[in-house]
Each structure stands twice: as structure tokens, then as C-alpha cells.
C-alpha positions as CSV (number, residue, x, y, z in Angstrom):
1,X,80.5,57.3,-151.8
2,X,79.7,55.0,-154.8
3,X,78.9,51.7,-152.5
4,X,82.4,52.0,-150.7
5,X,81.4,48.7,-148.1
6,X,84.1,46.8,-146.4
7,X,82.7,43.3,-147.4
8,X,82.7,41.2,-144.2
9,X,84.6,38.5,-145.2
10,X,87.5,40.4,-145.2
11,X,90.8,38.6,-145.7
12,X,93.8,40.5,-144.1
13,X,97.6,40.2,-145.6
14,X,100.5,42.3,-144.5
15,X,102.8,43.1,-147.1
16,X,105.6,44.5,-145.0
17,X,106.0,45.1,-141.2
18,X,107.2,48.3,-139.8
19,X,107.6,49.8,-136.4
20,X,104.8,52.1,-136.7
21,X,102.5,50.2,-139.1
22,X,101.5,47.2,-141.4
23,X,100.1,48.0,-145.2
24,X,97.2,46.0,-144.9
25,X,94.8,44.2,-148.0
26,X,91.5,43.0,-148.0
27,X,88.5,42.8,-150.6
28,X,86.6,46.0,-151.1
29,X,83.2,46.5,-152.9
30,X,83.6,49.6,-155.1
31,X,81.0,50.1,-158.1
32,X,79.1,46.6,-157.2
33,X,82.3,44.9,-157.6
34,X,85.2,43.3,-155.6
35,X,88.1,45.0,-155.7
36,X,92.1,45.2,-154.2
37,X,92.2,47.6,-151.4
38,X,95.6,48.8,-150.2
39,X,95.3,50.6,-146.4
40,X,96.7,51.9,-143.3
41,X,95.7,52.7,-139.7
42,X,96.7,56.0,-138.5
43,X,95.9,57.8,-135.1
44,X,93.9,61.2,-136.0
45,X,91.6,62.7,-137.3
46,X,89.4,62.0,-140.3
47,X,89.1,65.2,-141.4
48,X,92.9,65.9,-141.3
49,X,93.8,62.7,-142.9
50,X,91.9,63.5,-145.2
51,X,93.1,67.3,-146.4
52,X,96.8,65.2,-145.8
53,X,96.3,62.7,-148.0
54,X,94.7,64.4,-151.0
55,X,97.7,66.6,-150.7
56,X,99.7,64.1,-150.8
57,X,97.9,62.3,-154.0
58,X,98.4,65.4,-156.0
59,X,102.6,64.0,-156.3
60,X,101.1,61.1,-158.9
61,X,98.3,63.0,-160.5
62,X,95.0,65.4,-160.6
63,X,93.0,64.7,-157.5
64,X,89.3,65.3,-157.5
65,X,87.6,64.8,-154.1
66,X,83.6,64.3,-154.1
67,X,80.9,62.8,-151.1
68,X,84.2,61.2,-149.1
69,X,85.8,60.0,-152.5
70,X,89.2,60.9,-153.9
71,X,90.2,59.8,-157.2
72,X,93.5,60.4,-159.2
73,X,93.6,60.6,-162.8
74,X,95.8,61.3,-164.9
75,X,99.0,59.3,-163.6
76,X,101.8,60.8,-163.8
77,X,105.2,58.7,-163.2
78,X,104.8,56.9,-159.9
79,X,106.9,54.3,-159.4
80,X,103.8,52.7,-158.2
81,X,103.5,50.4,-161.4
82,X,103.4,50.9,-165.4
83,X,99.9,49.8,-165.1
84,X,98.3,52.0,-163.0
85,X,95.7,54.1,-164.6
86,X,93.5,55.5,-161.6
87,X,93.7,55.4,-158.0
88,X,90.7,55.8,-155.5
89,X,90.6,56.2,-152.1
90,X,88.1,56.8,-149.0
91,X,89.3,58.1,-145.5
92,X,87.4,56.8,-143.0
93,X,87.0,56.9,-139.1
94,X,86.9,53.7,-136.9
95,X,87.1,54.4,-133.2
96,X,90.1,56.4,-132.3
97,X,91.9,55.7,-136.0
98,X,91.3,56.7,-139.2
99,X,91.4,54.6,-142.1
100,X,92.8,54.9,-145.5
101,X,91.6,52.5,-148.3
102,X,93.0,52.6,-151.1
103,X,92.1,51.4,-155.0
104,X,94.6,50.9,-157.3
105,X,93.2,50.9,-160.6
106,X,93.8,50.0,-164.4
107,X,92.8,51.3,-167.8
108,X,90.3,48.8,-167.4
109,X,88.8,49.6,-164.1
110,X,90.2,46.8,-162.8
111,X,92.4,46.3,-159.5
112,X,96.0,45.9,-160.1
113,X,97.1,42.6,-159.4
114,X,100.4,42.3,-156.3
115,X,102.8,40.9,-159.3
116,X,102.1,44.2,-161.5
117,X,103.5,46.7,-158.7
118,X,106.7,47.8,-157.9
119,X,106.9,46.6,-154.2
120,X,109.3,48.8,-152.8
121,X,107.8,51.6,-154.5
122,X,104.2,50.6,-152.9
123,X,105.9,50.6,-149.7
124,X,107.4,53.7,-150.2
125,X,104.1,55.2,-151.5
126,X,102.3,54.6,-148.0
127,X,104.9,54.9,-145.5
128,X,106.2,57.8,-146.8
129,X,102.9,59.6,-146.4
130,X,102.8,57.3,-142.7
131,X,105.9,59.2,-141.6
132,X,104.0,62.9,-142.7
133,X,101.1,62.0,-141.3
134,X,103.0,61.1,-137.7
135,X,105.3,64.2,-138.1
136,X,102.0,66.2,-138.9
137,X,100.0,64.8,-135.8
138,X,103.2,65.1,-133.7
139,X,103.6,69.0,-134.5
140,X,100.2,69.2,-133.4
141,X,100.7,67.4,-130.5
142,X,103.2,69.7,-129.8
143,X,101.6,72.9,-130.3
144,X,98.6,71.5,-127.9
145,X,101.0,70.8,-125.4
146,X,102.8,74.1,-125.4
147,X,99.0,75.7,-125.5
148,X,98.2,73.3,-122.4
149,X,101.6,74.9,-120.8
150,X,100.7,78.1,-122.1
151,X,97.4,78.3,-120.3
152,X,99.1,77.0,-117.0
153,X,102.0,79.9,-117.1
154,X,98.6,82.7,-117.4
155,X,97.6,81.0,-114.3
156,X,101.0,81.0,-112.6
157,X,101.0,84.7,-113.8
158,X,97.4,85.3,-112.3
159,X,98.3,83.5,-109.3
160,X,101.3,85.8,-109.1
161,X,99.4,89.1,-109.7
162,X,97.0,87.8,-107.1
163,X,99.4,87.3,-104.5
164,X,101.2,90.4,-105.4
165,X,97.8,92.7,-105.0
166,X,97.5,90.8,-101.5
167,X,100.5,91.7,-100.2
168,X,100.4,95.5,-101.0
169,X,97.0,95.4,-99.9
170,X,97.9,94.0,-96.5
171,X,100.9,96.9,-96.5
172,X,98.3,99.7,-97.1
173,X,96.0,98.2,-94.3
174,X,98.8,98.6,-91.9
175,X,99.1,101.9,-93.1
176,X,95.9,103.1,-92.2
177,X,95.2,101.4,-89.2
178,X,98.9,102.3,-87.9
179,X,97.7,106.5,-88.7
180,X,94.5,105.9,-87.0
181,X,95.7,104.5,-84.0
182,X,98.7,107.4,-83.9
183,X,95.8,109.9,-84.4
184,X,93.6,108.2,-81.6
185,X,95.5,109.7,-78.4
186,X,95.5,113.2,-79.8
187,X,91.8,112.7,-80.3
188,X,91.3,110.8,-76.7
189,X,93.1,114.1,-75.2
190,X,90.2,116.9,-76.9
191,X,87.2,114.6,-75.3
192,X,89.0,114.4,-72.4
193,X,89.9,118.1,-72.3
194,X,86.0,119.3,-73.3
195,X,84.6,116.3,-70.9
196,X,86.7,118.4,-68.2
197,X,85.6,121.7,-69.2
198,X,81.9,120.8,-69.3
199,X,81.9,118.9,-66.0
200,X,83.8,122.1,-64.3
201,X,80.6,124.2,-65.4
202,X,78.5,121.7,-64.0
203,X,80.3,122.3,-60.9
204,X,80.0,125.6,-61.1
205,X,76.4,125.6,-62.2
206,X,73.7,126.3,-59.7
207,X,70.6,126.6,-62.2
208,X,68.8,123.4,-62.4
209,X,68.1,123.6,-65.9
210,X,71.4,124.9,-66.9
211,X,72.6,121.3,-64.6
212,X,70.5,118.8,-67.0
213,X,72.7,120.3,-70.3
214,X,75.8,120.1,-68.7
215,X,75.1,116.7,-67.3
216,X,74.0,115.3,-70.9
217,X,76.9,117.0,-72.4
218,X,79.3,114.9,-69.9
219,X,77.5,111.7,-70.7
220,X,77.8,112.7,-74.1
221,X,81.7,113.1,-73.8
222,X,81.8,110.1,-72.1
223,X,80.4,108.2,-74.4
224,X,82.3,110.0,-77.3
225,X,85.6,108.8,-75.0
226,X,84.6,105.5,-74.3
227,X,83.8,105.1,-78.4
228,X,87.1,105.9,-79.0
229,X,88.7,103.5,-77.1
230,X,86.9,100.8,-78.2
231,X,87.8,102.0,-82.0
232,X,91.4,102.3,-80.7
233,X,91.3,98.5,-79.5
234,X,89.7,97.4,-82.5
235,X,92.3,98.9,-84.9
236,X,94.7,97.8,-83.2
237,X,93.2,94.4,-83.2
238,X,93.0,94.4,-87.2
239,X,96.7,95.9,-87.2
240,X,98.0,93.1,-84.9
241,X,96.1,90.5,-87.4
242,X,97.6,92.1,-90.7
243,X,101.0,92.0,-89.2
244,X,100.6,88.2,-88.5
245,X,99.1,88.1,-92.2
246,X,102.3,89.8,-94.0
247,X,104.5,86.7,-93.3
248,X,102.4,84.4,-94.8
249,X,101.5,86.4,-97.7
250,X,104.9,87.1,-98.7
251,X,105.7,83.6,-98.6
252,X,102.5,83.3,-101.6
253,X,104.4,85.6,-103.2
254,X,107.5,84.4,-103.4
255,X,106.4,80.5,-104.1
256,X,103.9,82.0,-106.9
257,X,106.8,84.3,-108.4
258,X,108.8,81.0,-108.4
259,X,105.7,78.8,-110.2
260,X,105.3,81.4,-112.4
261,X,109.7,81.5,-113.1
262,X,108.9,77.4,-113.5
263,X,105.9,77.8,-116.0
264,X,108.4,79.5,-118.3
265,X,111.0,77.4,-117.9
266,X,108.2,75.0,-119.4
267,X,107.0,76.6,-122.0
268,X,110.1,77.6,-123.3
269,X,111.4,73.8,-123.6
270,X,107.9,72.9,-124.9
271,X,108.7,76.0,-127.9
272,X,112.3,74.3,-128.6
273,X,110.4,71.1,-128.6
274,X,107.9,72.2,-131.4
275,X,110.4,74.2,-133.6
276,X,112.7,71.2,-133.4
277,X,110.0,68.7,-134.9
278,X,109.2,71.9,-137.4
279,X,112.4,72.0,-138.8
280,X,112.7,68.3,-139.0
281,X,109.6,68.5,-141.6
């Protein structure tokens, strides 16, 4: 940037009042010397104003862009002013705006003097590039907000899939336990059938050491029997607990299938929303 510094006695002079915005004028040291600068305050980015703007420029002539500096040559017809010969601007950030300073130029080098322009086509010059610029940051406002509404519908579809996988995960648990516990008294019966059988041989038995094996097998089926029931109990436990469960998950499942319906809903508007503002270009 050739010594673009905003002198600090800076006078301020707003050549027309909008809504949005004031074209504002101060000094401006450009090439060690005072000159006219034209400028706006516009919400964004510098970077983005900046690809904008020299866009913009390239209606009135060839634009060059070098170290933060964009000049115009070559003029063509403006309706800026018959004098204008070279225009030079700088985009620069300051705090959460960007600022556009603009130098209007003639065959001398010299800044054009207020009575040389064509005011309404000066005005038109910078708020016509204002209203791009806010369409421009407004699409992309949009297409953050239907990203941001994007992102929440994958979670409304994750919280959906989650609830989904814990409701079928509940049915298969009641599944199992529900064959288990069928299975159990058929199981309960052949312990208690061989428990019987062993213990009649211990009657039967008169050999001491012959006694001993039966005895440990009975304690053995015993043990086998009393395992059993306690496995019976404790599956039917978990199967009284994931019966209590199912209500409560299907409820997840219906209020996340519902977010989820929402989320759409949502993101659908916020698509209308952005092609809307696209077509209004």
C-alpha cells in the first residue's frame, strides 16, 4: 500500500443518507499527499469485500489489484464524472466492518473536486455496489443458517437412529430372556429327574465307597438345581425390567421421529429462504 494512512484529523461529510448507509469523505494521504476519499462501512469480510468490489470496478475500467491496492485505469463511460481519469481504492478491516476508501482521480493525479461529479451518479456508484454487497452477505447468511439447520436435522436423524436401535434392542432382549426362562422348567425337570435317580441308588447302595459318589453326585444336582433357579429369577428379573423399559423407549422414538419430521420442516423453509434471495440477485 503506497502510504494509504487515514490522517487523524479526519473531517467527516455525508453526502446522502440512506437506510442502510451514509457515503462518507474525509482527507486521505495517498502518494505523500492529501487527497478526496469517498467510503463506505459495510458488515463482512475484508477478504470478500474485497474480491466484490474489484469485480465490481471492472463495470468502469481495467482493474489491477497489488499489496491491498486496486486501481482502475482506463475509464470507460461512468457516469461518475467527465473528469475522472483513475480511481484507487483500499479495503480495509476495522473491528467487525470493513472499509472501502475510495480515490477518485484526474489526468493530473489530482482528487476530483464534489462540483466535477455527477451526484446522483456517485450515489448510484456506491450504493449500488452497497445493495450487492448486502444481497451477497445475506445469501451467505442464508446458506450458514440452512448449514446450522442442516447439522441439527443429522442430529435429529442420529437421535432417531439411536432411539430406533434401542427399541429393537430392548425387543430382542425380551426375546431371549422370554426363551430362556420357557426353556428353564424343562431344564429344572432333568436335574430333578437325575437328582432322583442318583439319590435312589444311594438308597439302594450299601458299599461305603460306592455311598461317598452318590452322595457328591446329589449335592452336585443340587447345586446344579439350585443354580438354575437362581438363573430363572434373574432372567426374569432383567425381563420384568425391559418390559418396564419398552414404554419409555418407544416414547424416545416417537418424540425423536417427530424432532427429526421438525428439523425438515426447517430446513426445507430455510432452502426456500436462500433460493428466494438467489433469484432476487
Amino acid at each position: 500500500m503506497k502510504k494509504a494512512v487515514l490522517l487523524s484529523f479526519l473531517f467527516l461529510s455525508a453526502i446522502q443518507v440512506t437506510i442502510a448507509q451514509h457515503i462518507l469523505k474525509s482527507d486521505f494521504l495517498y502518494n505523500d499527499e492529501i487527497h478526496t476519499s469517498h467510503y463506505l462501512y459495510i458488515r463482512s469480510e475484508a477478504k470478500t469485500i474485497t474480491d466484490e468490489w474489484g469485480t465490481y470496478l471492472n463495470k468502469i475500467g481495467k482493474v489491477d489489484e497489488k499489496k491491498g491496492e486496486i486501481t482502475v485505469t482506463n475509464i470507460k463511460k461512468s457516469g461518475l464524472s467527465g473528469y475522472l481519469d483513475k480511481v484507487v481504492s483500499y479495503v480495509t478491516e476495522n473491528d467487525n466492518f470493513v472499509v472501502i476508501n475510495t480515490l477518485f482521480l484526474d489526468e493530473n493525479g489530482r482528487s476530483l473536486d464534489i462540483a466535477q461529479f455527477d451526484k446522483k451518479g456517485l450515489e448510484d456508484f456506491f450504493y449500488q455496489f452497497y445493495d450487492i454487497a448486502y444481497h451477497n452477505e445475506e445469501v451467505r447468511m442464508a446458506e450458514a443458517d440452512l448449514e446450522w439447520s442442516e447439522d441439527l436435522m443429522d442430529i435429529a436423524e442420529k437421535d432417531k437412529g439411536k432411539a430406533e436401535r434401542a427399541v429393537e434392542a430392548n425387543i430382542r432382549a425380551q426375546e431371549r430372556l422370554g426363551k430362556k426362562i420357557n426353556q428353564t422348567p424343562e431344564e429344572l425337570s432333568k436335574v430333578i429327574e437325575k437328582k432322583d435317580e442318583v439319590f435312589q441308588q444311594l438308597l439302594r447302595s450299601e458299599e461305603t465307597e460306592k455311598t461317598e459318589e452318590l452322595q457328591e453326585e446329589v449335592e452336585k444336582q443340587e447345586k446344579k438345581l439350585v443354580k438354575l433357579k437362581d438363573k430363572n429369577e434373574r432372567d426374569a428379573d432383567r425381563l420384568d425390567k425391559r418390559e418396564e423399559e419398552f414404554p419409555e423407549l418407544t416414547e424416545e422414538l416417537f418424540k425423536a421421529r417427530e424432532n427429526l419430521e421438525k428439523a425438515k420442516q426447517v430446513v426445507e423453509s430455510k432452502k426456500v429462504v436462500l433460493q428466494e434471495l438467489k433469484a432476487n440477485k
